[in-house]
C-alpha positions in Angstrom: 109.8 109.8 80.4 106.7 110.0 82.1 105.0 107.8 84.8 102.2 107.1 86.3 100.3 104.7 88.5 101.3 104.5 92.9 104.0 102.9 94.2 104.1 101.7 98.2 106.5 102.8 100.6 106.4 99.9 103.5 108.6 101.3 106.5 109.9 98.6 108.6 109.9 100.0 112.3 107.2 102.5 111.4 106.7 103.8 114.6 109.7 105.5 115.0 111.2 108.9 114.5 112.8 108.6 110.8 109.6 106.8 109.5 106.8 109.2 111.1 109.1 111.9 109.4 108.7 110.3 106.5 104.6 109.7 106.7 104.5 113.4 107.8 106.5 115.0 104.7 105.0 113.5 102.1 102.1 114.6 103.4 102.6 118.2 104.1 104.8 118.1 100.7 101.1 117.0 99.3 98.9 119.3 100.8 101.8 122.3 100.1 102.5 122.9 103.5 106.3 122.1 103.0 108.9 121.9 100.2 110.9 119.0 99.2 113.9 120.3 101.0 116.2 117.2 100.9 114.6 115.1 98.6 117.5 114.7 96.2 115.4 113.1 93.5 113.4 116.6 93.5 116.7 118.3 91.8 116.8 119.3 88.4 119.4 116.4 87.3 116.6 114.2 88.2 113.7 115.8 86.1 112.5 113.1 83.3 113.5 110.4 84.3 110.3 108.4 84.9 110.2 108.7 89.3 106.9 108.1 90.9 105.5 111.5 92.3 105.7 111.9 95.5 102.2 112.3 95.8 101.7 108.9 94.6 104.1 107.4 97.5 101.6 105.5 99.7 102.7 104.5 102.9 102.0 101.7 105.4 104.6 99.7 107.7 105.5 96.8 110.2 106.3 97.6 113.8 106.6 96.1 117.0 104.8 98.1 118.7 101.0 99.6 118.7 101.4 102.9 116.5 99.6 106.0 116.4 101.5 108.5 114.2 99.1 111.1 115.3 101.2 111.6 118.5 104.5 110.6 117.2 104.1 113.6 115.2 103.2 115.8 117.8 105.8 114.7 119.8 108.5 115.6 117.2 106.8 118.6 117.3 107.2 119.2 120.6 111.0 118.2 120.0 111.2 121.0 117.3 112.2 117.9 114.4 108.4 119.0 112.7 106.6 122.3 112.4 104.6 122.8 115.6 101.3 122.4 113.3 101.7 119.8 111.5 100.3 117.1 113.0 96.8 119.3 112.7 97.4 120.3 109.1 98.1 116.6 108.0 96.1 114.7 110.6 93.5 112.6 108.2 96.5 111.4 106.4 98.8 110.4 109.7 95.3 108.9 110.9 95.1 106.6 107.2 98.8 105.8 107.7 98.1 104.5 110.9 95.6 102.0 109.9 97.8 100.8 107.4 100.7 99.8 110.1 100.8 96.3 110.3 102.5 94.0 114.0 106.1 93.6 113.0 108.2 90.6 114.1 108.9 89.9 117.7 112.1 87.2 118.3 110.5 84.2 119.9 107.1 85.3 119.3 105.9 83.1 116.9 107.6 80.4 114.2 109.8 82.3 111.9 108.9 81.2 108.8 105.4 81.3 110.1 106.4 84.9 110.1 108.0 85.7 107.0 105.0 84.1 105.3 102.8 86.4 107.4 105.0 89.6 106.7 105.0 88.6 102.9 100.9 88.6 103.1 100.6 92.0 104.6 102.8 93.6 102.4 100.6 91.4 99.4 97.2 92.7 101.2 98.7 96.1 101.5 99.0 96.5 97.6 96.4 94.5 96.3 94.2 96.6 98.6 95.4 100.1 97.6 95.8 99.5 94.0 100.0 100.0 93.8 102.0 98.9 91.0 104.8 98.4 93.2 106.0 98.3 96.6 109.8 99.5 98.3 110.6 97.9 101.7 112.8 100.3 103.3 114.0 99.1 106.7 114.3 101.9 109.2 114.2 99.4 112.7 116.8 99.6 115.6 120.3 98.5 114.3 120.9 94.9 115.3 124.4 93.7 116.4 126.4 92.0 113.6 125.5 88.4 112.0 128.3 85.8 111.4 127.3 85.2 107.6 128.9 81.6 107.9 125.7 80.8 110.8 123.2 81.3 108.8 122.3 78.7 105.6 123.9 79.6 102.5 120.9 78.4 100.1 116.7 78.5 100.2 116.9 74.8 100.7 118.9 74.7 103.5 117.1 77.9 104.8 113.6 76.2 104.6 114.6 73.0 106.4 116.4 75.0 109.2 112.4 77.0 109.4 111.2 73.3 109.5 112.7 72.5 112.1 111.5 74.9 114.3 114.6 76.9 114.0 115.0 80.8 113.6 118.4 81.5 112.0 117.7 84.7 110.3 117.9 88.8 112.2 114.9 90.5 112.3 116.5 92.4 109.7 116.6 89.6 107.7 113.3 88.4 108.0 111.7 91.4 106.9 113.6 91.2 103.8 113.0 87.4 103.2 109.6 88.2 103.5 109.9 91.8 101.1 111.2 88.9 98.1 108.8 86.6 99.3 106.2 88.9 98.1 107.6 90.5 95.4 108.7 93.5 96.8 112.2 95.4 96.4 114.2 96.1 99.9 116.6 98.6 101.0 118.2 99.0 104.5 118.2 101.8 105.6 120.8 100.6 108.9 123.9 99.1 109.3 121.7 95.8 110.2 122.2 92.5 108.1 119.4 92.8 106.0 119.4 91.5 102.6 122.9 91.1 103.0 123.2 87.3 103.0 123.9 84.8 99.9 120.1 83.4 101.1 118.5 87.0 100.5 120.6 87.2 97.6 119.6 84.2 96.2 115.6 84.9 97.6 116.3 88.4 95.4 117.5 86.6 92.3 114.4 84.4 92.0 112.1 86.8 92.5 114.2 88.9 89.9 114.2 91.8 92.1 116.6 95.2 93.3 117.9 95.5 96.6 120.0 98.5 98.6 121.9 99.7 101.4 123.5 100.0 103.7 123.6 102.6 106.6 121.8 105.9 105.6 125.0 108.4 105.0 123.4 111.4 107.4 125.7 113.4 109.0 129.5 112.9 110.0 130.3 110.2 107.8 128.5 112.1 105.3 131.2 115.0 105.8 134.0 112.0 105.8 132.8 111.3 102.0 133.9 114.8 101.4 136.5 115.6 103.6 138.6 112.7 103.2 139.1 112.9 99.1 139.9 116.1 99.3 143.1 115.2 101.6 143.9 112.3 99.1 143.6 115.1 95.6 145.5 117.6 97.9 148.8 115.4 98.7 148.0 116.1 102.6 149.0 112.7 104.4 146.2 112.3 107.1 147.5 110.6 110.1 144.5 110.5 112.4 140.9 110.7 112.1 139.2 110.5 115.5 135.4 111.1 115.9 132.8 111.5 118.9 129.2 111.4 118.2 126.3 112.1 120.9 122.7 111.2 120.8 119.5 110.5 122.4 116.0 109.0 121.3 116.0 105.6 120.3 119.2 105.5 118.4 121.2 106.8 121.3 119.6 103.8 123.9 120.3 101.2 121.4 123.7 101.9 120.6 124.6 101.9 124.2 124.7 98.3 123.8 128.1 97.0 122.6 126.7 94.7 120.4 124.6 97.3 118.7 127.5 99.5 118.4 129.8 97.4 116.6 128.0 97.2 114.1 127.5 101.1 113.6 131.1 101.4 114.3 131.9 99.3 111.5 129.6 100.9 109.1 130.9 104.3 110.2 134.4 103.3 109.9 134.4 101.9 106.6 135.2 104.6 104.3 138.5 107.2 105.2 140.7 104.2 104.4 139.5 103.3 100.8 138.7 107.1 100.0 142.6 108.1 101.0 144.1 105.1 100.3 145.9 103.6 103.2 144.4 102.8 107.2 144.3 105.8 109.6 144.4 105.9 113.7 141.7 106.9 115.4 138.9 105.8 117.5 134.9 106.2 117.1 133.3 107.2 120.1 129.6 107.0 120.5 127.4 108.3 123.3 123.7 107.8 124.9 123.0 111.4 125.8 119.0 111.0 126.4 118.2 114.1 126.8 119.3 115.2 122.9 116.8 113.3 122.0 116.4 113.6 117.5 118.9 116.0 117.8 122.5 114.7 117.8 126.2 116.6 117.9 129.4 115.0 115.6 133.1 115.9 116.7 135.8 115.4 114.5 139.6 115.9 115.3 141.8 115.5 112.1 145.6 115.5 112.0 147.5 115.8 108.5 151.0 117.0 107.6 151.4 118.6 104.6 154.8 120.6 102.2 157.9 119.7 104.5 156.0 117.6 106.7 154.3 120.4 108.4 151.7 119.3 111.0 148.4 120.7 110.8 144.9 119.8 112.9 141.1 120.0 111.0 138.3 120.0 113.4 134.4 120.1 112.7 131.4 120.0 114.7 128.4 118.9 113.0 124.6 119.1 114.7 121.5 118.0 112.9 118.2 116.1 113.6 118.7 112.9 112.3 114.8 112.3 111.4 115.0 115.5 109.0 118.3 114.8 107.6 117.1 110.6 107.0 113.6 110.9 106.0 114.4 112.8 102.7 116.5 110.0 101.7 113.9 107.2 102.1 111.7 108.6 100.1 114.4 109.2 97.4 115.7 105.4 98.1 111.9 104.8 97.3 111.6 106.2 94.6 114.8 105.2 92.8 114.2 101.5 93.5 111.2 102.1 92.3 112.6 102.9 89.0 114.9 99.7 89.4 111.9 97.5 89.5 109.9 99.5 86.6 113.3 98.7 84.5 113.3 94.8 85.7 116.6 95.0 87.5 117.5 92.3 89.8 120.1 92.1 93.1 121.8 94.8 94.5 122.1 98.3 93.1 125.3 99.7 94.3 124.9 103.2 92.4 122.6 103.8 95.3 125.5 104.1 97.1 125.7 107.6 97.0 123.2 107.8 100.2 125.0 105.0 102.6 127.9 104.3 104.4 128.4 101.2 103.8 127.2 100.7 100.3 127.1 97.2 98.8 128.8 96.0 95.6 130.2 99.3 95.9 134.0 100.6 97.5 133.4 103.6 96.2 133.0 106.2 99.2 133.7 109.4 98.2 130.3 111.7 97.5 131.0 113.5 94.4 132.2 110.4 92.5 128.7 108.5 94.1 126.4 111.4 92.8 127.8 111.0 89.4 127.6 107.3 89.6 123.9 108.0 90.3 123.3 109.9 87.9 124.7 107.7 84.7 122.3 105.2 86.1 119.6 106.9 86.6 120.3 108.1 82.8 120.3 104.6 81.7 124.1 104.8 81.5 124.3 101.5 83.8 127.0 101.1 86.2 130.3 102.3 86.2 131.4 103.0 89.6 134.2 100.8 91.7 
């Protein structure tokens, strides 16, 4: 299956670390000044099966603040996220991304769905202008603190009277994927933030007869959790506790100091030991602003599990990475994979792309290997036959 034609990659919270990652490896990956290291969709298992190139991945992007990926770049250069040189090497292209980075949505700013109607034209602008087929809204913001589902209207109707009058009842999240349907775009979240992840965006997705994703990029600790944990479970080993402490800086580490922020990583994070070994587990989730990490961030694990005899026995890892290298791959593979869902018409969520989250919707399936292969059947055109 071949393809052809250019597909946008619109990164809400462009700006930040994970998405100027992103801006900067496609480009290097164009210009050959880097290999697709990460990029899962680069595999062999994926070869044929109709992907946009990743040299036809244009970016552009909402954000808060005024951007200049430029220095971003060189700043996570400086960190040691990027090569040293690559902000020289790929520097036209940062500068075109730039330009295309559009003022995101500020609480209280301005009407919200005023907003939505204004996101929904720039991502409409965005590929009228450069000539894409399609266009993936991958949310890569700050993670909010959790939504009660049962505050926010449950239909369109009741959603556009609620904007009528003034009100604003939807996350940022949310509004950036309100405005993604709106305009006829597919949306993935990329955080453990609400998102599309209300029966109004679900309903907002069904009309449009678009896919969806997320939630919670699966980077690092949990990542080894999806692993870990069904191996207990095939083994017979009863696990008794599962405690974890995770330290951070940048962005991430600041805005999961908050509490509010942090409950709903914690839940994310969370979500999976139980349902991959089959009963709860004690243990706590500690996570800490350590500012002067920066991208970089360090994963503690302390595992107790008994096994013939009821022999105790303790499993401890410690897992470091850079969080920008380790997420960016998997946007552009979320990209391109929704991508695929739009090129084959599907509509709503897409839980086989559960495979890269924590928290994946329509999905309790949480352990890796079972995910990949999951993944791959649909990608095949097998459809869906996980949990």
């Amino acid at each position: 299956m071949t393809r052809t034609g250019r597909t946008g990659l619109w990164l809400v919270g462009a700006g930040g670390s994970v998405a100027s990652t992103v801006v900067a490896g496609l480009a290097a990956m164009r210009v050959g000044a880097a290999g697709p290291g990460g990029v899962v969709t680069e595999t062999s298992a994926f070869a044929g099966a109709g992907l946009v190139d990743t040299a036809d991945l244009v970016t552009g992007g909402h954000d808060v603040h005024e951007v200049s990926l430029t220095k971003r770049v060189e700043d996570l250069a400086t960190a040691g996220v990027v090569p040293h040189d690559l902000a020289r090497l790929v520097a036209a292209d940062l500068d075109a991304a730039s330009e295309r980075v559009r003022p995101g949505y500020a609480v209280g700013a301005e009407d919200q769905g005023a907003a939505v109607r204004r996101l929904a034209e720039d991502l409409r602008d965005f590929r009228e202008r450069e000539g894409l087929d399609r266009v993936v809204v991958v949310n890569v913001s700050s993670t909010e603190p959790p939504v009660d589902a049962a505050e926010v209207p449950a239909d369109v109707a009741a959603l556009e009277a609620a904007w009528s009058r003034g009100e604003a009842p939807l996350p940022p999240s949310s509004v950036y994927a309100a405005a993604a349907f709106t305009a006829g775009c597919a949306f993935v979240d990329f955080t453990p933030s609400t998102g599309a992840r209300l029966p109004v965006l679900g309903e907002l997705a069904a009309r449009a007869g678009l896919p969806w994703g997320g939630s919670d990029g699966k980077t690092g600790e949990t990542l080894l959790k999806s692993v870990l944990a069904p191996m207990f479970a095939q083994r017979a080993l009863r696990v008794h506790s599962w405690s974890g402490t995770n330290l951070l800086g940048g962005g991430d580490g600041a805005t999961l100091a908050r509490p509010d922020a942090f409950e709903s990583k914690a839940r994310s994070k969370a979500a999976g030991v139980g349902a991959m070994l089959g009963y709860p587990v004690e243990g706590p989730i500690h996570i800490d602003n350590v500012a002067d990490l920066g991208d970089w961030k360090t994963a503690w694990d302390h595992i107790t599990f008994s096994g013939f005899l009821g022999t105790r026995m303790t499993l401890q890892f410690t897992w470091q990475g850079c969080d920008s290298a380790l997420a960016a791959p998997l946007v552009v593979d979320l990209a391109r994979l929704l991508d695929l869902a739009m090129q084959r018409e599907e509509s709503g969520a897409v839980p086989a792309l559960g495979f890269f989250f924590k928290d994946p919707v329509g999905s309790d399936e949480h352990a890796l290997a079972a995910q990949y292969d999951a993944l791959l059947r649909w990608v095949r055109g097998e459809g869906w036959t996980g949990r």
